[in-house]
Structure formats: structure tokens, C-alpha cells
NUDREN-96806 format. One record per residue: residue number from 1; x, y, z of N, C-alpha, C in turn; residue in one letter. Coordinates in nm, 4 decimals. Layout:
N
NUM/X/Y/Z/X/Y/Z/X/Y/Z/a
...
//
This chain:
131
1/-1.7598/-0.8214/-0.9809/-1.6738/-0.9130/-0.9085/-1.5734/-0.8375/-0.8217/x
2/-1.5188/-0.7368/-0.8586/-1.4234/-0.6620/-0.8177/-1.4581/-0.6038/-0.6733/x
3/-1.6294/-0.5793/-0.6710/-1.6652/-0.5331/-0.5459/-1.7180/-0.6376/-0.4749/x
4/-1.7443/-0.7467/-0.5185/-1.7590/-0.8520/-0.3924/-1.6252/-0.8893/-0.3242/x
5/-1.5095/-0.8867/-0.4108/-1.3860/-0.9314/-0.3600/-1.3435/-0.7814/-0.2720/x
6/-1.3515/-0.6743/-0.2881/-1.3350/-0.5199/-0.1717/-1.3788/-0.5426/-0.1093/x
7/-1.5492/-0.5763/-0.1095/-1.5796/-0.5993/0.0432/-1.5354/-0.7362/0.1106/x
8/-1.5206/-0.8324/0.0966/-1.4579/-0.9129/0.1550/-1.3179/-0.8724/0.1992/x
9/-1.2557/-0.8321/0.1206/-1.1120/-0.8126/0.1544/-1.1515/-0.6967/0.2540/x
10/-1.2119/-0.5857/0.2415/-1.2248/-0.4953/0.3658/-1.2814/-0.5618/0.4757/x
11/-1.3596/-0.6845/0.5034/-1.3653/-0.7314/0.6456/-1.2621/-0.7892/0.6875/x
12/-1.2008/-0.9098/0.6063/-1.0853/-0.9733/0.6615/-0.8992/-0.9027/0.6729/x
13/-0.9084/-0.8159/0.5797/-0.8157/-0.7201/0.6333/-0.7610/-0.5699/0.5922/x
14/-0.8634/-0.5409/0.5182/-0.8641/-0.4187/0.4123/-0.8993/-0.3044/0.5487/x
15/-0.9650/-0.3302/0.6556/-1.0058/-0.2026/0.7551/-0.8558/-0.1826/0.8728/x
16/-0.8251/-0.2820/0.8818/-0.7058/-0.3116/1.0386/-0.5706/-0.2978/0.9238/x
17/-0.5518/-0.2950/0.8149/-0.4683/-0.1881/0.7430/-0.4878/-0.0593/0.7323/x
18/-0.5783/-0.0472/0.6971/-0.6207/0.0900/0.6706/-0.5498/0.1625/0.7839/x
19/-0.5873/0.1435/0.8973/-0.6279/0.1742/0.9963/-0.4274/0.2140/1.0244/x
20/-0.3516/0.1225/1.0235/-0.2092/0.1257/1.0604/-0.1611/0.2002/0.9071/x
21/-0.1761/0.2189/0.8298/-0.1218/0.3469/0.6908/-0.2225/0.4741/0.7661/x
22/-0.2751/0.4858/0.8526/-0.3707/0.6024/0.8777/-0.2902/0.6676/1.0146/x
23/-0.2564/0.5711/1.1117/-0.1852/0.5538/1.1969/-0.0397/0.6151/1.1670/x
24/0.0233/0.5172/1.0537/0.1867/0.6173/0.9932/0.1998/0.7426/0.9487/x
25/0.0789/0.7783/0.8855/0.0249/0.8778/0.8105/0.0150/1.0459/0.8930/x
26/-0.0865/1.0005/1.0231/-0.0540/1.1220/1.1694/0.0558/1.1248/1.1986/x
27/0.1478/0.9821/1.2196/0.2971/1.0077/1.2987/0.3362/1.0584/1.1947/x
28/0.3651/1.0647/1.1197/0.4478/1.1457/0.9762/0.4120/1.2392/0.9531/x
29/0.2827/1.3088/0.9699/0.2501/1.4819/0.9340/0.2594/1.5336/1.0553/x
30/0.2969/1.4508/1.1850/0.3350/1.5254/1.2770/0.3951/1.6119/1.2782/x
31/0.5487/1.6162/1.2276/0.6402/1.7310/1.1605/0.6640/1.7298/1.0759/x
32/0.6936/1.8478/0.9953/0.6764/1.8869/0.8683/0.7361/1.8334/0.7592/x
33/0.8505/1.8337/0.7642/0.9372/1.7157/0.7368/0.8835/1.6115/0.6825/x
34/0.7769/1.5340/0.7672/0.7396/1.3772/0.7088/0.6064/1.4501/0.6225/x
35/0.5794/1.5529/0.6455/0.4357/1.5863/0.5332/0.4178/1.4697/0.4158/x
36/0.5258/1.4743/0.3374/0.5367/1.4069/0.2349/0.4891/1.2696/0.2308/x
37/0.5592/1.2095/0.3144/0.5699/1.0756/0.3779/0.4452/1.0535/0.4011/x
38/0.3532/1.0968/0.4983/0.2439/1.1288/0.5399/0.1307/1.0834/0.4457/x
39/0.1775/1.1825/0.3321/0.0404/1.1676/0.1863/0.0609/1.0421/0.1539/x
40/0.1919/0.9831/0.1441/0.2103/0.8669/0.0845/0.1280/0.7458/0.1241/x
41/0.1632/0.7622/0.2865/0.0873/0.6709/0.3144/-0.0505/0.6749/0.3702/x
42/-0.1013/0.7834/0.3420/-0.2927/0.7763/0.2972/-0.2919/0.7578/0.1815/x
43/-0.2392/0.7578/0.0979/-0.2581/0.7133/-0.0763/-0.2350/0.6095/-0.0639/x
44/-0.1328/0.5095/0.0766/-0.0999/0.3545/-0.0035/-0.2621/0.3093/0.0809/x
45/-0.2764/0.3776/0.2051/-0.3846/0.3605/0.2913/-0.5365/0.3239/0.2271/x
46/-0.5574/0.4156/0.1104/-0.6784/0.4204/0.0763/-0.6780/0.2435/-0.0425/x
47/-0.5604/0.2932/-0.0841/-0.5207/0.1453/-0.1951/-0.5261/0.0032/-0.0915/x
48/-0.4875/0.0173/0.0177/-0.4961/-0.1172/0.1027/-0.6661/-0.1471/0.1822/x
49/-0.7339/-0.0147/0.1404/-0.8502/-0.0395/0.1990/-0.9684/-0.1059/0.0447/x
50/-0.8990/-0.0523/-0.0435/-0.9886/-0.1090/-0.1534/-0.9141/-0.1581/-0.2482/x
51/-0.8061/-0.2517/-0.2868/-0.7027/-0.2902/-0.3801/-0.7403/-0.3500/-0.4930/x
52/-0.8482/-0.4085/-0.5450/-0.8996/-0.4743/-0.6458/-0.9829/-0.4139/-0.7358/x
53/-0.9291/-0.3695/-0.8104/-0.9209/-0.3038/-0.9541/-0.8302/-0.2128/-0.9472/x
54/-0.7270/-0.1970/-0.9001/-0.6382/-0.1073/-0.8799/-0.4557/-0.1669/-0.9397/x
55/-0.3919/-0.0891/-0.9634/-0.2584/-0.1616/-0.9716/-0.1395/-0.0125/-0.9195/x
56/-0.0439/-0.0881/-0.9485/0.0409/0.0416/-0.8705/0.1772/0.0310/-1.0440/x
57/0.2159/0.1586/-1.0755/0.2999/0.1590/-1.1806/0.3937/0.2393/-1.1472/x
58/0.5020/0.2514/-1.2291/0.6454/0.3487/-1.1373/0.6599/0.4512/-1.2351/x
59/0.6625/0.5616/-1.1885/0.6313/0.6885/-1.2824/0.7932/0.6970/-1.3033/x
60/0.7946/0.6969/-1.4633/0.9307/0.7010/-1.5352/0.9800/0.8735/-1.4888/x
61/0.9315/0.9910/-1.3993/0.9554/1.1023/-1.4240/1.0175/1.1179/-1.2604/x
62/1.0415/0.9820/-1.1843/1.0695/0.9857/-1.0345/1.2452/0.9654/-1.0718/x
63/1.2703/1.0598/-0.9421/1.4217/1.0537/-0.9959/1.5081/0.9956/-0.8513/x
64/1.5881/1.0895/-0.8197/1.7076/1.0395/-0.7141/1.5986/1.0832/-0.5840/x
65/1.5095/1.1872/-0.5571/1.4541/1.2313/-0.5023/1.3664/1.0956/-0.4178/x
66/1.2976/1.0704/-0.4817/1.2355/0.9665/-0.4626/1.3130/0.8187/-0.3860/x
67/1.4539/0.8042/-0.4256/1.5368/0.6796/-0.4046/1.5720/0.7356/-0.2754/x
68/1.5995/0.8647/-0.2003/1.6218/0.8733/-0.0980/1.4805/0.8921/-0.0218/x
69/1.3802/0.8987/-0.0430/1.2826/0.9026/-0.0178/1.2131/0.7688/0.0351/x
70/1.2573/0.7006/-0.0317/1.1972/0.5391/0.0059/1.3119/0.5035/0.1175/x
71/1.4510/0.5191/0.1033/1.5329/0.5073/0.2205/1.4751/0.5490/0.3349/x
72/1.4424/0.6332/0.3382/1.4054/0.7187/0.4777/1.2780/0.6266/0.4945/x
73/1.1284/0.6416/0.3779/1.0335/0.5520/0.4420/1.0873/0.4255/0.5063/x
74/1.1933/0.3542/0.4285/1.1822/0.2243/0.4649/1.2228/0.2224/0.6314/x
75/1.2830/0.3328/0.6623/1.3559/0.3475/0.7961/1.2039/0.3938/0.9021/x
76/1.1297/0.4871/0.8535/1.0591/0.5111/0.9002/0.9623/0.4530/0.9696/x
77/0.8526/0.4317/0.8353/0.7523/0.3252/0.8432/0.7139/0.1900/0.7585/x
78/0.8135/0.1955/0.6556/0.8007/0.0502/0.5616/0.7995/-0.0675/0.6213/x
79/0.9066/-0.1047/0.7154/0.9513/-0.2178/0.7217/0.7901/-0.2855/0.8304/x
80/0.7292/-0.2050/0.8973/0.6675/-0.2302/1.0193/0.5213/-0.2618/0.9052/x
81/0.4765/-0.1721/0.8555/0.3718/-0.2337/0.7384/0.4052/-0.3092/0.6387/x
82/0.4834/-0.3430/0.5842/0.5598/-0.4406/0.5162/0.4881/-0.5908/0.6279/x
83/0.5337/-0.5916/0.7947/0.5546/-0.6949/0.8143/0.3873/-0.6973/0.8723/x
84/0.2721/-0.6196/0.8624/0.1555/-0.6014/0.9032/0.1026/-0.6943/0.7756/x
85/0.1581/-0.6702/0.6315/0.1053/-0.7403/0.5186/0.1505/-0.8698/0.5291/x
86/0.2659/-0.8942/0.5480/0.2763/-1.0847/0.5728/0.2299/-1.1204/0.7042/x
87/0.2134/-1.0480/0.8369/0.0935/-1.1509/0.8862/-0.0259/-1.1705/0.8747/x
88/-0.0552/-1.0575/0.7649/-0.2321/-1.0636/0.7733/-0.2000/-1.1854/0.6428/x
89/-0.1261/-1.1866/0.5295/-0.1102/-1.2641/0.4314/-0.0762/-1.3853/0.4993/x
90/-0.0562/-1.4224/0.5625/0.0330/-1.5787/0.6454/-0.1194/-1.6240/0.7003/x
91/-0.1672/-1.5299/0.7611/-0.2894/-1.5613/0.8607/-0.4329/-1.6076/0.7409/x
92/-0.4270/-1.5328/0.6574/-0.5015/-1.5428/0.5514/-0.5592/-1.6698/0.4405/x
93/-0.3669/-1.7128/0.4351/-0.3352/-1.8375/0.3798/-0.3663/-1.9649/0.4345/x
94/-0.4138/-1.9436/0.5991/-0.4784/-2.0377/0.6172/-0.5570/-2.1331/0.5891/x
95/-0.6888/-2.0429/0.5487/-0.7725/-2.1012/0.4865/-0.8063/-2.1557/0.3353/x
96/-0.8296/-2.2167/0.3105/-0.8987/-2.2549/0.1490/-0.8967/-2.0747/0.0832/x
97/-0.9800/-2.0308/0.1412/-1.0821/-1.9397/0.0776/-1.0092/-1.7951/0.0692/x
98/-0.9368/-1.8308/0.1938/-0.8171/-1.7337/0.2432/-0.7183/-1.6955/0.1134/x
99/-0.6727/-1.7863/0.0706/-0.5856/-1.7921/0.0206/-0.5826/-1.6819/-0.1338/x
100/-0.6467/-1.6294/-0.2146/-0.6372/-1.5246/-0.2962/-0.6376/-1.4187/-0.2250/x
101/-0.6951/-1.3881/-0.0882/-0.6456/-1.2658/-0.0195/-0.5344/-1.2406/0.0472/x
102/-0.4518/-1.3746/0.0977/-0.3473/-1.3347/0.1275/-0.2450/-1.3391/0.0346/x
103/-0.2636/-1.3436/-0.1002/-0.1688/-1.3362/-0.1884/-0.1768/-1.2089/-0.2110/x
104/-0.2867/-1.1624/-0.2351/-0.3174/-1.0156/-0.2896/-0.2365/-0.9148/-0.1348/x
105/-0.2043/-0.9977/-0.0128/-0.1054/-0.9017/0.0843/0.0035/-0.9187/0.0589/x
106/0.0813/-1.0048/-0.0129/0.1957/-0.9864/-0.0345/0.2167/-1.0102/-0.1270/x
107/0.1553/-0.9057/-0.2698/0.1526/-0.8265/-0.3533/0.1589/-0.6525/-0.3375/x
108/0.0959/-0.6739/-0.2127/0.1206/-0.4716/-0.1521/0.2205/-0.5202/-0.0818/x
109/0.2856/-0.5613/-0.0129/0.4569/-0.5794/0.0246/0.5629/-0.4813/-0.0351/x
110/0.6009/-0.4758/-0.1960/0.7040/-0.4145/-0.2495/0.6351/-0.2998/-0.2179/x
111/0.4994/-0.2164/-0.2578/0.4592/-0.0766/-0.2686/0.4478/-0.0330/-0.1170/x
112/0.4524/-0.1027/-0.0004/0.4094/-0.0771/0.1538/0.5882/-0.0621/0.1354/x
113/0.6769/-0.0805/0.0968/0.8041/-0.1008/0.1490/0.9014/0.0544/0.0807/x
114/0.8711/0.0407/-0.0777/0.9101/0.1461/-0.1375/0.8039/0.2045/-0.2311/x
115/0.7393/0.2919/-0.1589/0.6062/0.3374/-0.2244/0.6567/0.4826/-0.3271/x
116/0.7581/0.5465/-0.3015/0.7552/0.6436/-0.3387/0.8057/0.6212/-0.4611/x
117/0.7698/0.6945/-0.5883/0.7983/0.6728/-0.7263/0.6796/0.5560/-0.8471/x
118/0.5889/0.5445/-0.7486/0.4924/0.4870/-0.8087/0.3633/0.5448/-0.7662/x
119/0.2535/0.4751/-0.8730/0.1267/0.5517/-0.8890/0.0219/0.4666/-0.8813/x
120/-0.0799/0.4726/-0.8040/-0.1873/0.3769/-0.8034/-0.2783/0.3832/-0.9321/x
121/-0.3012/0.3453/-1.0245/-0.3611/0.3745/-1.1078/-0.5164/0.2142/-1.1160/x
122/-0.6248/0.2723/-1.1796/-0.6986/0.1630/-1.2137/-0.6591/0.0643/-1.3171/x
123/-0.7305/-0.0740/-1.3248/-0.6462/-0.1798/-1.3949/-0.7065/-0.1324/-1.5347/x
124/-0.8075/-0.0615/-1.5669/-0.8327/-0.0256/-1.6849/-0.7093/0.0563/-1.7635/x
125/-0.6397/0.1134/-1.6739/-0.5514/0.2197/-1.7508/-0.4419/0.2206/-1.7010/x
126/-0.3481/0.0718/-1.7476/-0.2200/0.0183/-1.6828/-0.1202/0.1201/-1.6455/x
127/-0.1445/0.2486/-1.7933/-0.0179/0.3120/-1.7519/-0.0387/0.4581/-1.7232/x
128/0.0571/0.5029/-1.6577/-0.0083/0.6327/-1.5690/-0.0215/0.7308/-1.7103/x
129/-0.0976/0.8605/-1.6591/-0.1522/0.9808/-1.7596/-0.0257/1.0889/-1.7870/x
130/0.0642/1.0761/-1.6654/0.1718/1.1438/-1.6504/0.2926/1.1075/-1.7941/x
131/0.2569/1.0286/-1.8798/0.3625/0.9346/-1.9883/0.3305/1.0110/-2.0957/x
//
């Protein structure tokens, strides 16, 4: 089930995300500086291209590092993919059928906004290996 719902979700909006976390991802390893930033968002990238069986958990070992870290993303590139997930989620909700996929976009909302300090992990293994 998990992969009939990926591929669906990758036609209707799992690729034209991808595509803009892939997009933030070059502008951010542009200079060195955003390297970081960069990984983040090919890690949220790859999670928005296949999200179902997946969950995201907040690694108890993230500290102040991280809280200024999401400041800066959110300045960076959060707020602009943040608002890529509620129109594809708004647009989504249209339909009947629509409607579990655009919930599942604004469910990646909080992690597109403050990604740093959390871990994508599979739904088999709620809590990260790092514990």
C-alpha cells in the first residue's frame, strides 16, 4: 500500500517538490557556509519525494546549534517551501481523492520549516538508533 500511495503522491506532487528542496539545496552549497543547509535539504528532498512509510523524529542529542540553525533556514529557505507545501496541499484538497495527499503536505510543513534537529526515520522504527 505504501508504494501505491509514493507513486501517486510522486505524480501529483512528490516530483515538483523534489525538484524545489533540490533547487534550495544548489543555492545553499553554493557557499560553504550553507553546505550544511544544503544536506538538509536533499535529506528533506528525498523524504518529500517518497514520504509514506517514513516519519521524521527530533534527535534528543540536537542542541543550541541546531536552534540557530533552523533560524537561519527559516530565513533562508523554510518559509518559501513551507509555502510550496500549502499550495500543493490547498490544490490537492480539492479533490475527493486529493484529499489524504494534501494532508500528508501539511504534515511536511513543520519539518520543511525547522528541519534541523530531526531525523527521517522509517515508520517501522519510530525512534531514531542514535537513543
Amino acid at each position: 500500500m505504501k508504494t501505491i500511495l509514493n507513486v501517486i503522491w510522486l505524480v501529483l506532487s512528490g516530483l515538483w517538490l523534489f525538484l524545489g528542496y533540490l533547487l534550495a539545496g544548489v543555492l545553499l552549497c553554493i557557499t560553504i557556509i550553507g553546505i550544511p543547509f544544503g544536506i538538509a535539504a536533499f535529506r528533506i528532498g528525498v523524504y518529500a519525494l517518497w514520504p509514506f512509510g517514513y516519519t521524521t523524529v527530533e534527535r534528543r542529542d540536537a542542541g543550541a546549534p541546531s536552534c540557530v540553525g533552523n533560524v537561519l533556514w527559516l530565513v533562508l529557505a523554510g518559509w518559501w517551501l513551507a509555502l510550496a507545501h500549502i499550495v500543493t496541499g490547498l490544490a490537492l484538497c480539492i479533490t475527493i481523492i486529493g484529499i489524504p495527499f494534501g494532508i500528508a503536505n501539511f504534515k511536511l510543513i513543520p519539518v520543511s520549516l525547522l528541519p534541523l534537529g530531526r531525523e527521517i526515520v522509517p515508520t517501522d522504527q519510530p525512534f531514531s538508533s542514535r537513543w
